[in-house]
Structure formats: structure tokens, C-alpha cells
N, C-alpha and C positions, 0 to 999 in steps of 0.2 A: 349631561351638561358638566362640564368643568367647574370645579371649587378653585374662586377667587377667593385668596385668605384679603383677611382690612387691611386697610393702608396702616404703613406704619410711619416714623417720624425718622426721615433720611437720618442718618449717622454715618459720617464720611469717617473712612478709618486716618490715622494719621499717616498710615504710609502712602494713601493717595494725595495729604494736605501737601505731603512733603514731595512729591510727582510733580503736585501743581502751581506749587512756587518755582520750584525748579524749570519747568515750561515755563513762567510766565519770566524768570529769567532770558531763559535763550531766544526768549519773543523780543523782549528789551534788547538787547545783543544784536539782533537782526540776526540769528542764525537759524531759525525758524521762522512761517509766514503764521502769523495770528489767527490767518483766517484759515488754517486747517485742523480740520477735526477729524483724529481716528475714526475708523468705524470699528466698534468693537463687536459687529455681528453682521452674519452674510445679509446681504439684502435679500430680499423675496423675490422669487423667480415665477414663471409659467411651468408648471409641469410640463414634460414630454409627453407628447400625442403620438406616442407609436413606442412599442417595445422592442424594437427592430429586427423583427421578425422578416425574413430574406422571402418569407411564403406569401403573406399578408401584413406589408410594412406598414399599413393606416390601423391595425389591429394592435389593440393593447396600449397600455400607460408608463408612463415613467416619472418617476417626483417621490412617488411610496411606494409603501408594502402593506396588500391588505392583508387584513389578518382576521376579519372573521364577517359574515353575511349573515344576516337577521331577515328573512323573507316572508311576508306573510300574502298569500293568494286567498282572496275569494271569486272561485268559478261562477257562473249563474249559465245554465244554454237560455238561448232565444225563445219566447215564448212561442211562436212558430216558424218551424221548419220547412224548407222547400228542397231541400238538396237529399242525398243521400249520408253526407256524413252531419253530425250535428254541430251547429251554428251556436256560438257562445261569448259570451265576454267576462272582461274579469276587471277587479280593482285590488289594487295594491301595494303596500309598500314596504320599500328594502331598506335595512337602514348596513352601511358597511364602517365599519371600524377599519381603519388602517391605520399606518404610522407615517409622516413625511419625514426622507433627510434632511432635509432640510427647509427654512422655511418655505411656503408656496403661497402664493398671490391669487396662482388659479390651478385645478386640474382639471383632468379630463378621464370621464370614463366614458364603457361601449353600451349602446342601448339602441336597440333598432325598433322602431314600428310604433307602441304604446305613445299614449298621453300623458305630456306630464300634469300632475298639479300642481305640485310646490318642493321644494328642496331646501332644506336645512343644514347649520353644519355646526356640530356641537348647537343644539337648539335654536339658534339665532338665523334665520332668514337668509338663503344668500342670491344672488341674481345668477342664472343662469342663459346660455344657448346652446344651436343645436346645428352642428357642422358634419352634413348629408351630403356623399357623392356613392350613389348605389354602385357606379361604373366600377369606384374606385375600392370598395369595398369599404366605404367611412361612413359610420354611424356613430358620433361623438357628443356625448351629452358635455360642456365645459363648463366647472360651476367656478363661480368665483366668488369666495365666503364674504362677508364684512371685513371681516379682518384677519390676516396671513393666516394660515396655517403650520404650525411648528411639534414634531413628537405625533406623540397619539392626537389623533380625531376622528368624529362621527359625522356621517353625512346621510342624511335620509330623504327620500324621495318617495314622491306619492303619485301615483301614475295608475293608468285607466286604458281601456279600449276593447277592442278586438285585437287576440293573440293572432301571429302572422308566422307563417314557415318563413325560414331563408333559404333562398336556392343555391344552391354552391354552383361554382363555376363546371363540374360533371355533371351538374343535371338535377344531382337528387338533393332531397329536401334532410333539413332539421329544424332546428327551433320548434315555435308551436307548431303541431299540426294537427286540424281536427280530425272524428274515427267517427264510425257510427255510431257509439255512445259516449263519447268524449272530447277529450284531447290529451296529445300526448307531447312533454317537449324533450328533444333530445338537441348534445349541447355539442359535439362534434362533426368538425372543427371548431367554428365559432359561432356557432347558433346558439347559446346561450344568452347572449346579449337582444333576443329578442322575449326573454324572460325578466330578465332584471339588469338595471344598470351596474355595472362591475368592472375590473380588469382582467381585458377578457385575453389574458394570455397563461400556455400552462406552467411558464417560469413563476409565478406569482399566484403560488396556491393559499387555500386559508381554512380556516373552519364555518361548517353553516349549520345556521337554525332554520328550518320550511317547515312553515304551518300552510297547509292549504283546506280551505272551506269550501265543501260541496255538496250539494242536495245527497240526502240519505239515499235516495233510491233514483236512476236514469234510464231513459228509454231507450231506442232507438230515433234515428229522425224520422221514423214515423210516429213517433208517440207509442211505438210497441213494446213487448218485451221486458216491461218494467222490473226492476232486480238491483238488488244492494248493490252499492257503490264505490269503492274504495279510491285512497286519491297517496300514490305511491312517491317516493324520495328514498333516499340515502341515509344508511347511517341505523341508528337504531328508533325504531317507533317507541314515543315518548308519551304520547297520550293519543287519545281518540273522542273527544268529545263529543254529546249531541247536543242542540239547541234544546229550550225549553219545551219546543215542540214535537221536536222529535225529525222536523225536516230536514236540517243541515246536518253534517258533522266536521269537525276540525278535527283532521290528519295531523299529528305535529312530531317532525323526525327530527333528531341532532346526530349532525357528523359530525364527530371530534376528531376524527384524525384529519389531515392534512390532505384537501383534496381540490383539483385543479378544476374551474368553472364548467372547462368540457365535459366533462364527468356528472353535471349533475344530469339528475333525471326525473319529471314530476308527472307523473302518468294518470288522469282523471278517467273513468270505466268501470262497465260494470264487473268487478272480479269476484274466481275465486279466490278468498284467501286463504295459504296452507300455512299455518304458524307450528316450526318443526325446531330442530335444535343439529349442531355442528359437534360434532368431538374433536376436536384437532388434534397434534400429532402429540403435543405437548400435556395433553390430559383438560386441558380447560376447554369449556363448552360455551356457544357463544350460541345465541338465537337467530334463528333463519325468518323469513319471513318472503314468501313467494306468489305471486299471483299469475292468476292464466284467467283470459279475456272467459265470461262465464257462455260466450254464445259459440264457444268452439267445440270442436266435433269430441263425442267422449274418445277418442281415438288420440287428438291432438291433446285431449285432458289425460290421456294415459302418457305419454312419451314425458309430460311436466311432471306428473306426480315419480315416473323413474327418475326423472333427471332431480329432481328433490331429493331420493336415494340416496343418486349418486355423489352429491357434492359432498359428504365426508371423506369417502374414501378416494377420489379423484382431486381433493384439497389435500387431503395427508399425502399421500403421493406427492406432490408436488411441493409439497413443506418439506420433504425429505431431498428435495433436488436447490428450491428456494429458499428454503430457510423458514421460518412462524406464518404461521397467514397475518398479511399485515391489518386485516379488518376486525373490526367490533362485532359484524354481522355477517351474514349470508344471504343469498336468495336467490332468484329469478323473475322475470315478468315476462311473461307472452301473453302479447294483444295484436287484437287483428287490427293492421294499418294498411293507408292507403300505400301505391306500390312506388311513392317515391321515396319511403324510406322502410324498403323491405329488405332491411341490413340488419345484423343484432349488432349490437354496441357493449362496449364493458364498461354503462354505466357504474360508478363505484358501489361494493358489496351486494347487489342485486343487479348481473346484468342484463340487457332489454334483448328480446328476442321475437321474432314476427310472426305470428300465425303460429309456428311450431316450432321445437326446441331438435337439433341433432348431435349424439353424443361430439362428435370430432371440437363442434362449435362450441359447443358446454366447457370441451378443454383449453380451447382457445380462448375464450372470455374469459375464464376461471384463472389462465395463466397473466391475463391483463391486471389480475390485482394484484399483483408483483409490477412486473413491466409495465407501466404507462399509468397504473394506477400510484403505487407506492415509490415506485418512480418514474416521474414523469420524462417528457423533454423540455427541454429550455425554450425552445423555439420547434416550429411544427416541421421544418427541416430534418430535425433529430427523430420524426417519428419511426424511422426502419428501426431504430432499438428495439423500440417496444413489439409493432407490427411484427419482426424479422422472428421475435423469441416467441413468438404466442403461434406462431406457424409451425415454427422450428417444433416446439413441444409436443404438436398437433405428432408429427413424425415420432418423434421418440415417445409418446405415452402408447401410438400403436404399435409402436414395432419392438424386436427381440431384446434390442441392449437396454429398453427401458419398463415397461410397465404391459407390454402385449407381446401377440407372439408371431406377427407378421416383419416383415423384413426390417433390418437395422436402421436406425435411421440417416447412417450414414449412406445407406444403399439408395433413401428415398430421393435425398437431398439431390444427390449424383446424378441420381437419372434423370431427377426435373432438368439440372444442370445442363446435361448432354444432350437433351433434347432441346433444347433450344439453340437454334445455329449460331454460327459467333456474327452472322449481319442481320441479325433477325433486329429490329427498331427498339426493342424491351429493354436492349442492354444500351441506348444510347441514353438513359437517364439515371443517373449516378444518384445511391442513395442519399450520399451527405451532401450533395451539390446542388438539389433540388428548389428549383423555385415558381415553378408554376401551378396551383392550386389546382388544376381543372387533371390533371394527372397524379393528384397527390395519393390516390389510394389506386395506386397499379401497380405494376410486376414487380417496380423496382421496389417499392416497402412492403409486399409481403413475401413473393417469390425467392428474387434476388437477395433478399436483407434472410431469411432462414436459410439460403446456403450458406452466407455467408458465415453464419452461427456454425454452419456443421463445420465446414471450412476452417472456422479459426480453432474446432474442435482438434483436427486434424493435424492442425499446424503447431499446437501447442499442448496436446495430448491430454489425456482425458484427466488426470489428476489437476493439473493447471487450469482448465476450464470451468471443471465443475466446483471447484476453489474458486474461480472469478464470479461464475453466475450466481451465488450465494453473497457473495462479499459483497457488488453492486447494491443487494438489497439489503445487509448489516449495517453498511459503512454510509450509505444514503436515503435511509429510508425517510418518507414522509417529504422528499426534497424534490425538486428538477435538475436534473443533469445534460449534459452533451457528450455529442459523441467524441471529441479530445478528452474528458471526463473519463469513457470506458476503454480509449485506446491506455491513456496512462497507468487504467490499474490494470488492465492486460498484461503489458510489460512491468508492470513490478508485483505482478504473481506468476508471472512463469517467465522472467526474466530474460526476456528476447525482444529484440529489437523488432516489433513489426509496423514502422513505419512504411514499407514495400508491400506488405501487407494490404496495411486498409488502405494505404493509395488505389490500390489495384481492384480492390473489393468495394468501396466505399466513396472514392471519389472520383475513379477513371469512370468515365460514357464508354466503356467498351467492353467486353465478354472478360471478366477474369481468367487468370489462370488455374487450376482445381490443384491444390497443392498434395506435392509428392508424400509421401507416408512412406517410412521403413524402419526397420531395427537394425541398430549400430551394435557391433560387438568387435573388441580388441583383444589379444589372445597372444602368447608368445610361445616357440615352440620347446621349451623347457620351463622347470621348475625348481632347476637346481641349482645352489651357490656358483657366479659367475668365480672363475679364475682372471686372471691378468692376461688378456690380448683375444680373450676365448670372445668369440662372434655368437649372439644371437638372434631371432628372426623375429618379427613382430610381423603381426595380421591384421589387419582392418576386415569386417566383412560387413555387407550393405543389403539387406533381405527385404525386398521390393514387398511389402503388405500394404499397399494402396489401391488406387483405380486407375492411375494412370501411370506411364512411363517417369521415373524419375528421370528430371529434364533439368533442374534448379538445384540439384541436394550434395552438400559437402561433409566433409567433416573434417576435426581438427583436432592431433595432438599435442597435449601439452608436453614439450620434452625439457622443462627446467630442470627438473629432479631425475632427467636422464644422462643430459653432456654437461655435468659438473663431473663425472666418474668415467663417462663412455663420449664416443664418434660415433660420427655419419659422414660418410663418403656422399657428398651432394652427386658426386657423378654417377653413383651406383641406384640413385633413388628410379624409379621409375615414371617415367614423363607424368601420368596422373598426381606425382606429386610435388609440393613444393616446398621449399623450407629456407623461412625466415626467421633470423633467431631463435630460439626455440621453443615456436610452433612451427607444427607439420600440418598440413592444407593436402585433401585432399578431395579433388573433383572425384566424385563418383560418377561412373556411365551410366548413359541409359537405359538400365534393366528394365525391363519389362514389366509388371504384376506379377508377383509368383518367384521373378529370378532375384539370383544372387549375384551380387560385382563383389570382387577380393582386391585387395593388392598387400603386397611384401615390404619390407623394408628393414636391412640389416642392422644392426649396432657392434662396435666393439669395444672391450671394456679398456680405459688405459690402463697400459702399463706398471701406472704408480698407483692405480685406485686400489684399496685396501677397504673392507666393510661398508657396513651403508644399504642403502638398498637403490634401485633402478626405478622410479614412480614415475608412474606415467599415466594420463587418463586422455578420453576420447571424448567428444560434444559432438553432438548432432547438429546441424540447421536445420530450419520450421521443421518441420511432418516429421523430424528423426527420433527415435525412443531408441535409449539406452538400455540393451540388454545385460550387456558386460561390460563397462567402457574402462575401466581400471587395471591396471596389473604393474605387480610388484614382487620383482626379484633382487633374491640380497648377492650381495659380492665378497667372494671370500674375503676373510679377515688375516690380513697378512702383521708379522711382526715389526715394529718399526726398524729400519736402519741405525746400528748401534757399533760402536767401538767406546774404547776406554778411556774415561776420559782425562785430560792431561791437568796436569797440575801447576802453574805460572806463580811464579814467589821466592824469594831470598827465604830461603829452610835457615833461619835466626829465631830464636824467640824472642816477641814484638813484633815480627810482620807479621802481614800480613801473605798468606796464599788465596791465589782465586782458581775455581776448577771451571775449566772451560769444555766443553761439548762437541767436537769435531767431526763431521763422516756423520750425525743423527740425522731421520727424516727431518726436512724443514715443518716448522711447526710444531715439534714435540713441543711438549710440556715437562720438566722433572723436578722431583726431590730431591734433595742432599745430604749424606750423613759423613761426618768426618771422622778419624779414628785413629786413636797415637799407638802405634805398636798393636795392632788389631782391635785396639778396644775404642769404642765409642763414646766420642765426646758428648755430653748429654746436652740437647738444647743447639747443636749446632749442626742447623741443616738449612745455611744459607749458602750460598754460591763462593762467600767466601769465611778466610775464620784467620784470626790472632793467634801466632802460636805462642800457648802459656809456658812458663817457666820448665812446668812439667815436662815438657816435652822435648828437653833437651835432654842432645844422646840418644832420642829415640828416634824411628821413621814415622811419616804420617801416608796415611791413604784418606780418596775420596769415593766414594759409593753415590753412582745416582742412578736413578731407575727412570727412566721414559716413558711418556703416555702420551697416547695421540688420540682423539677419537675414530673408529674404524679399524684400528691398528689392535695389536698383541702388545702389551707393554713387555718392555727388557730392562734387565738391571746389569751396567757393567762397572769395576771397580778399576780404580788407576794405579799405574807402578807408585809404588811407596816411592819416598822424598826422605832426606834424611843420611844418614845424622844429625837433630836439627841442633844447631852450633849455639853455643853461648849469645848472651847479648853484650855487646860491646860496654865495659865499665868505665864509664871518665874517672880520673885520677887528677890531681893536684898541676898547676901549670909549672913545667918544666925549671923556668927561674924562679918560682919560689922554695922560700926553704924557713923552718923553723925559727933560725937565728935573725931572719928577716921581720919578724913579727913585735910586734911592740911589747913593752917589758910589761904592760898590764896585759896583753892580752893572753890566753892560757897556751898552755905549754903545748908545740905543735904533736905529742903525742895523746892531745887530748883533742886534736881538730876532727871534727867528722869526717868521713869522706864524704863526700857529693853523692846521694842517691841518686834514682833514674830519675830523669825529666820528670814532670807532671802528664802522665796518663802513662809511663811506661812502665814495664813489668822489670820488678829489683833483680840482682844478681841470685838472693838466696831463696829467693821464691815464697817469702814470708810476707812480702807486701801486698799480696792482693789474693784473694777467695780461691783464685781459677788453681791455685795449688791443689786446694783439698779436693778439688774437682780431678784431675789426675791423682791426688795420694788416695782417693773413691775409688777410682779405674784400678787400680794395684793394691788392693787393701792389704791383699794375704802376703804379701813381700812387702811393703812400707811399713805394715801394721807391725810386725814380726823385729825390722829392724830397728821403728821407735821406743818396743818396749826393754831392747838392749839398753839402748842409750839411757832411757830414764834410772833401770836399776842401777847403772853404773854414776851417775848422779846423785840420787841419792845416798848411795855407800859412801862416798868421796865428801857428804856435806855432813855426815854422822861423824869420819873419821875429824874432819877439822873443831866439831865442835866438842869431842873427847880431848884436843891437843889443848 
């Protein structure tokens, strides 16, 4: 029951006070009508009465999500029997927790047969009814609470009668069905709903609690044979109670993991029970729990106690192909039932089995709790997943590539393939396109749907595949998916478009095509550094390892990393191939099984290519496997295109000279070093340079070295430039003259001259740094001549100050 907190005492915040003035302004205003009031929440709805299932669209709910089933059975048989199987009734009640999106007015679950009593929802009373069309396949209990339903709620129902099989539209039976000492219900397809009211669809899985209550010891319907009784479910056995007297006992099993309605299984008989234990691949051990009907032949009680054996070592096995075992438990049940439903089923962690257990089947149920159990289908349309892989496996745990030592199970799949003609009726019903129930468990989901597994094995090779079939169950376990669900992680783990694909396998009514299989290899007939205009030959080759004629298979070079350096003569190519931009397309022929198709294709390297290398790689389509598909040759490294370069500039000091680059490969890249009279200016390795004071009277040269990537770098220097000439000195304007000067102003032997402009280099080279920088350059001659000057300076200032 839901906790109502007390009422409390409204308090309107002021930013609503200040909304509702505001409203009640633009109501004054007449720019709004008075008389409308938001709704500030969805109104209550009728849940959906069908999950839209394309197989069974009266099947299943919509409004919520259940999320866990609380079911408690007590069986009682008939006090007298007149039939041969035994005659019983039961009472009951289920209570389901789900959640609504939104709110609901009314839902609707599935429940066929039983009597109600009463229905609750969150403990409060609600009215219900009951909308029956057998034809139609609609069994709808619709309850309608007191009041909406919103988030989590409980809905409990208390129901009574005589348990009832449903017949499927093939014939055979599930739900309840009584046995010679019991009864037994199984939930696939939709027989579950004649067990307990639910959502009876496997998109809308949840957790359950089953307690069932049953006499300690059961007869036969003849009152014969009397023998402990066990009353079997899913999940892990949680207790075993007896009454005070000793007559009854409560079974009570919880599934915690995530399991879809069809799946359950609650089995009343007289069993043995074998309580054994699982190792799995992982090191952790989980408890098994198995029964076999006790009046079966010691023969059919030997084949269960092997098959008990073997589910360690045929669950490891298959945890190493699946991935963890996704159950809590383990087990088996074999009980003798009547022969409309002498099918075994992969009830969840204990599957059900009839009269007797066969390994092939053990594999196939065992693979079910992976596919269909851990992950289900969305809708029963999607069954060939599950169906397809539980077949499929059946092949590869017997055969060479997997777990046995009979034929591969590609060889199996092929031959079922081939032997079925391409008009034979089996292939006109398409596994994901299916919608009529009465055909639901034929060729096309389990036959068809495991070639299809080898097929896509085929198509996208073994690393790809067995990458996907793992991943389905990492990436979803515990969930329902669809078949666009398994197409999309197909293609984005082996990265191929197979849209053409599952069209072809999956939703055409007509015979697929068995896809081609080969090995791609590319190859060139040398290894050694390309020269300039030198031709080499590239190979494709196609080595038919399939079963049938390659009819469909391409392949394709990538040549971007080829004609940036190299050609292709499109006329020289050979009709097989094609070329667009730079990819090469090539149709591969018909080979055979066993044969090889080649073809050629020349390149020449340009003229002006220099270094690098020639990359190129090769792609398969579907069924191709890359043996070698890459190859990479380098191209000689030639040196760049080089002359000396020239020198542009008024040879003055103050200009500037710029060195320019004439005749080099386009694109070089250079350095720059300058140098007056051979020596190097420090610091001056721009393209251009100021010649300083220094450097008058002397030549200059430019030094640059070129680099290209690919290329040899070169270094060429330029004809020297020079004598480089004085700088032009301004002097006094022609009409002026000394005597022209004002008698205060000073005597024109005292007027300065005019130095250089502002940024220019002075006549005596004493005005700016770039002097010392050439007097550096010529130390041992400048250094030599200044120490002249100074002694003779100072002797000449000793002499005046003796006078």
C-alpha cells in the first residue's frame, strides 16, 4: 500500500502570487479568456490492449512496465478420478508490481480460463471485466482502480478453478495441462496467461516469486503408485516447507534475473530430485536442481542423471563461445506428458523435457539461455534469433570447427541448404516477415533461421561473428531485442553493409542465395625503390574457399596513396576492372570451389615523384577474407631542383638586398645565411638583410639550402654583390652659408652636419651595434689596426700635457 504523508497547510510561493496577478491582469485586458485553465498534468488514459505484436496483435499490454510477479498456487487433485491423467484444481493469487508512464484510468492484462475473486490495486478494491474472443486469440482481464494509476503500482487478483491447456493454432497444447500424476504448465508462446494474469508479451520481461502448494505424496489417477512429490519453477529454490501435518508442502522458487512470462514453468509430479552443483567457466558455482518424472524407465532415469553430467561441461563450452552463463541456476525436468505437448522447451535455468532427454536437445535448450532466454524477442515475429542460434549451435558443438569431431558446421548448414529446392513451400515464409501463429515453429525459425547464422558466419568471417554472438549477450542482456537490433550490431562489428543481406535471408519468401567465400590477396611484382617513369605491376588474386561458384564477390583498391606520385592508363586496365577516382573495382569471375581468378594492373611512377612511398590496400565483399591486402613500395629519393640563387638590391649600405630562388622544385622549403666578404652575418637568415656600415667596400653572398619532403636537400650559394658603395651623406642646402646666420646664433664652424635620417646607418659606422657585429667578423685585422690608433693617441695626449 502506498504512504499518504498528512496534509499540510498550502503555501503559495510568491512567484506563483506574482503569475496570478499577472493572469488576472490579462484576463482584465481581455487578452486572455478567464474561463481557461492550464492543465498542468496528462489526463488519465485507457492502457493499450495489445503490444503489437504482428503474430498475436490481441496478445499483450501497453500503458506500463511490469516489473515483478508475486504468485502463489495451491494445487489440490480431485478427490475421484475417472480419466487416465489426474483431474485437479487450484486457488490462487498473483499480485504484479509494475510501473505506469503515465497516468491510467484503466489496464489490461492476459488471463485465460480461471475464476476471478477479487482484484486490488495498491490494496484498494477496483472493478473489473473480462473481454473473450477465443477465435481471436483475446483473453483480457481490464481492471479499472478507484483512482488513476501513476509510477509504481500493485495490482492483486485472487482467482480459482480448473487449470485449462490452450491450444495453439498448430495443434499442440501448453498452459496447464494435466499428466498422470499432476500437472504441468508451460508458457510458450502464450500459454502462460492461463496460469496467472500478466503481460503476456516477451518484450515486457520482469522478476518472479512462485510458491506452489501441494500434497507431500501423489498417485497416479488410479489412486496408485503413491511417491513424494515435488512442485518445480525457475530460478533458485528458496524454501520447501511442510504443513504441520506433514500433508502439504510449499515449493517457493525466486527468479531474480529478468525473465519473459513464456519462460515460466511450474511442474506438479511425482519426481526424482537430483540437487548437484555447476562450475562455470568463471570459477563460480551455482546450484543445479533437476527432476525426472519417478515412474520412468531406469533407462530414461540413466540418459537424465548423464545429462546432469553434462551441463557443466556443455555450459562452459558455450560460455566460451556466449560469453557468462546468464542464470543463478541450473537444471532439467523430464516428465511423462500427454503427446500434445511432447516438445522440450527452454523453460528458464531448468529446461522441460518429455519422457526423455537427447544430448543434441540438452544443447539446444542449454543454448536457449543465452538466446531467447537472456535475450529475448521483442515481439514473437523475432523468434528465428533465438530459434536460428539454438539450432545453429546444435551443428557447431557436433561438428570439427567447434566442440566435436564430425563434419564442420559449415558443411551441415550447407547441405540442409541444398537440399531443399529453391520452390520447395518452406522458403515462401520469411523469417522476420512472419505472421501467422499456426506456422510459427517451422522451417522458417529453426531450419532456415541457423543457415542463416552459418551464412552470416560466412559473410563476415569468423573473427566478426564470434565478436557479435558474444556482444548480443554483454551489450543486452537481461533485455528483449529485434531483429534491426542484431542487423545494426552486425554491421558495426564487422563493418559491412548487410542490408542485401538480411533482405535476402531474413525478409525475402524465397530460397536465399549461400554467399561466396574466398581469400583476397594483393601483391606487386617487385620490392625495390621505384625510379622516375619505372612501370610496376600489381596483382589481385581471388581463391574460391566456399561451396559455391563465386557469382556476387568484388573487390576494391584503395589507390589514394598511389596517384598522388604514380598513373594508370584507364585504357590499359583490363575489362574486369574499373576506376573511379582512386578506387579500383574489381568484378571477380566465376571461379569455381577450389579455383583461383587473377588479374593485372600496371602503374607508372611520375616523372617528378621523388620519395614517399606507393600504399595501397585491397577490401573484400561479404564472404572475402584478407590474406595480404596491403602493399607498400618506396620511390626513390631524388634531390631537389637547385640553381644559385640571385641577389635583388641597391649593394649601398642602408638597403636593403632580397635573395630570391629561381629554377628550385616548386614547393621547396629554405634557410638563409648571409655573409660579407665570406664571413657570416650572425643572426641573419631571412630572405632578406640591411647592409651595415660594415660592409662597405666589401662583397656580399647569399647561402640557402632547400628542403622538400621526398627530395635530397641542396645547398647553392649566389655570385657575390659588391663593392657595397657608401651611403649617400646630406650636407648643408647649397644657399646657405655661415654669414647668412644670425649674429647670436653660433659660428657656422660649429654647426653640426645633419646625421642619417632616423632609422639609417651614419657615414662612420659608429651609430649603430651592426658595426661591432662586422668589427666580430674581422677581429684579427680591425682588432690589430685599433690598437695602433689608441697608442698613437695616447703618446700625442702625454706629449701636450708635458707642453
Amino acid at each position: 500500500m502506498r504512504h499518504t504523508p498528512p496534509a499540510r497547510p498550502a503555501r503559495r510561493p510568491v512567484l506563483h502570487r506574482s503569475l496570478v496577478t499577472a493572469g488576472a491582469a490579462l484576463v482584465a485586458m481581455g487578452l486572455v479568456s478567464s474561463s481557461v485553465i492550464p492543465a498542468f498534468a496528462a489526463d488519465p488514459v485507457d492502457g493499450a490492449r495489445t503490444s503489437g505484436d504482428a503474430m498475436f496483435p490481441n496478445v499483450g499490454n501497453g500503458g506500463y512496465d511490469a516489473l515483478d510477479y508475486d504468485i502463489d498456487v495451491a494445487w489440490t487433485p480431485d478427490a475421484v478420478q475417472t480419466g487416465s491423467v489426474v483431474a485437479g484444481s487450484l486457488v490462487a493469487t498473483s499480485t504484479m508490481s509494475a510501473r505506469a508512464a503515465a497516468p491510467l484510468r484503466s489496464f489490461s492484462m492476459d488471463f485465460e480460463g480461471l475464476e476471478i475473486d477479487s482484484v486490488t490495486v495498491d490494496g484498494v478494491p477496483a472493478t473489473w471485466q473480462r473481454d473473450v474472443d477465443v477465435d481471436a486469440i483475446r483473453h483480457k482481464l481490464i481492471v479499472t482502480p478507484a483512482t488513476p494509476v501513476d509510477g509504481e503500482f500493485r495490482v492483486t487478483i485472487a482467482y480459482h478453478g480448473v487449470p485449462q491447456a490452450h491450444v495453439d493454432a498448430d495443434g499442440s497444447y501448453e498452459g496447464w495441462n494435466a499428466t498422470t500424476d499432476g500437472a504441468t504448465m508451460l508458457g510458450q508462446p502464450i500459454g502462460s496467461m492461463t496460469g496467472f494474469p500478466h503481460n503476456n508479451t516477451p518484450g515486457d520481461k520482469a522478476t518472479y516469486s512462485i510458491a506452489v502448494d501441494v500434497p507431500t505424496t501423489l498417485s497416479d489417477a488410479t489412486g496408485a503408485g503413491a511417491a513424494p512429490a515435488a512442485a518445480v519453477s525457475n530460478g533458485e529454490l528458496v524454501a520447501k516447507t511442510p504443513t504441520s501435518d506433514g500433508a502439504r508442502t510449499t515449493w517457493e522458487w525466486r527468479q531474480t534475473r529478468q525473465m519473459a512470462s513464456e519462460l515460466v514453468i511450474i511442474s506438479i509430479g511425482r519426481y526424482d530430485v537430483i540437487e548437484s552443483s555447476v562450475t562455470l567457466g568463471s570459477g563460480r558455482t551455482i546450484p543445479a536442481w533437476s527432476f525426472v518424472d519417478s515412474t520412468s524407465t531406469a533407462a530414461n532415469k540413466a540418459t537424465v542423471t548423464t545429462a546432469v553430467d553434462q551441463l557443466g561441461p556443455i555450459i562452459r563450452d558455450l560460455e566460451s563461445i556466449y560469453g557468462p552463463y546468464p542464470g543463478g541456476s541450473a537444471g532439467v525436468v523430464v516428465d511423462r506428458v500427454p503427446r500434445g505437448i511432447n516438445y522440450a522447451l527452454e523453460t528458464q535455468d531448468r529446461s522441460f523435457f518429455p519422457t526423455r532427454i537427447g544430448f543434441s536437445t540438452l544443447v539446444h535448450e542449454l543454448a536457449h539461455q543465452w538466446y531467447g532466454n537472456n535475450v529475448s524477442p521483442t515481439t514473437w515475429t523475432d523468434i528465428w534469433i533465438a530459434e536460428g542460434m539454438a539450432t545453429w549451435s546444435e551443428s557447431f558443438y557436433s561438428g570439427s570447427d567447434g566442440f566435436g569431431t564430425g563434419p564442420a558446421s559449415r558443411e551441415q548448414q550447407f547441405a540442409a541448404w541444398e537440399a531443399t529446392p529453391a520452390d520447395d513451400e518452406a522458403w515462401t515464409i520469411a523469417p522476420g516477415a512472419q505472421t501467422d501463429p499456426a506456422s510459427l515453429y517451422g522451417f522458417q525459425t529453426y531450419d532456415r533461421s541457423a543457415q542463416f547464422w552459418a551464412a552470416l558466419r560466412v559473410a563476415i568471417g569468423d573473427d566478426a561473428f564470434f565478436t557479435l554472438i558474444e556482444q548480443w549477450q554483454t551489450d543486452f542482456a537481461g533485455t528483449s531485442r529485434t531483429g534491426a537490433d542484431l542487423l545494426a550490431l552486425a554491421e558495426e562489428v564487422s563493418g559491412r553493409d548487410l542490408t542485401a543481406f538480411s533482405q535476402d535471408w531474413i525478409l525475402d519468401a524465397d530460397k536465399p542465395a549461400w554467399p561466396d567465400e574466398f581469400a583476397l590477396s594483393l601483391s606487386a611484382d617487385t620490392t625495390a625503390a621505384l625510379e622516375r617513369g619505372e612501370v610496376t605491376t600489381y596483382t589481385l588474386t581471388a581463391d574460391n574457399t566456399g561451396l559455391v561458384p563465386l557469382a556476387t564477390s568484388t573487390a576494391s583498391v584503395d589507390l589514394s596513396a598511389v596517384l598522388d606520385r604514380a598513373s594508370i592508363d584507364p585504357a590499359a586496365l583490363d575489362p574486369a576492372l574499373t576506376l573511379v577516382g582512386d578506387e579500383l573495382t574489381w568484378t571477380i569471375p566465376a571461379a569455381a570451389p577450389g579455383e583461383t581468378a587473377s588479374v593485372s594492373f600496371p602503374v607508372t611512377v611520375d616523372d617528378d615523384a621523388s620519395g614517399g612511398t606507393l600504399s595501397t590496400t585491397a577490401a573484400a565483399s561479404l564472404g572475402g577474407t584478407c590474406l595480404s591486402c596491403a602493399s607498400d613500395l618506396a620511390v626513390q629519393e631524388y634531390p631537389v631542383d637547385a640553381q644559385a640563387p640571385v641577389i635583388e638590391g641597391d649593394a649601398t649600405v642602408g638597403s636593403t638586398l632580397t635573395a630570391t630562388t629561381p629554377g628550385w622544385t616548386a614547393g621547396t622549403s629554405f634557410t638563409y645565411s648571409w655573409a660579407i666578404d665570406g664571413i657570416s652575418i650572425p643572426d641573419a637568415t631571412a630572405p632578406t638583410v640591411v647592409l651595415p656600415a660594415a660592409a662597405e667596400g666589401r662583397t656580399v653572398t647569399v647561402t640557402v639550402t632547400g628542403s622538400l619532403d621526398g627530395y635530397t636537400a641542396r645547398t647553392r650559394t649566389s655570385a657575390a654583390v659588391g663593392p657595397v658603395a657608401a651611403a649617400a651623406v646630406p650636407g648643408p642646402s647649397p644657399s646657405a652659408s655661415a654669414s647668412a646666420l644670425p649674429s647670436s646664433s653660433p659660428s657656422a664652424s660649429a654647426v653640426a652636419v645633419p646625421g642619417p635620417a632616423r632609422g639609417q646607418l651614419g657615414v662612420t659606422g659608429t651609430e649603430l651595434p651592426i658595426v661591432a657585429i662586422v668589427a666580430a667578423a674581422g677581429a684579427l685585422v680591425a682588432g690589430a689596426a685599433l690598437s695602433v690608433v689608441t697608442v698613437r693617441r695616447r703618446r700625442l695626449a702625454r706629449q701636450a700635457d708635458s707642453a
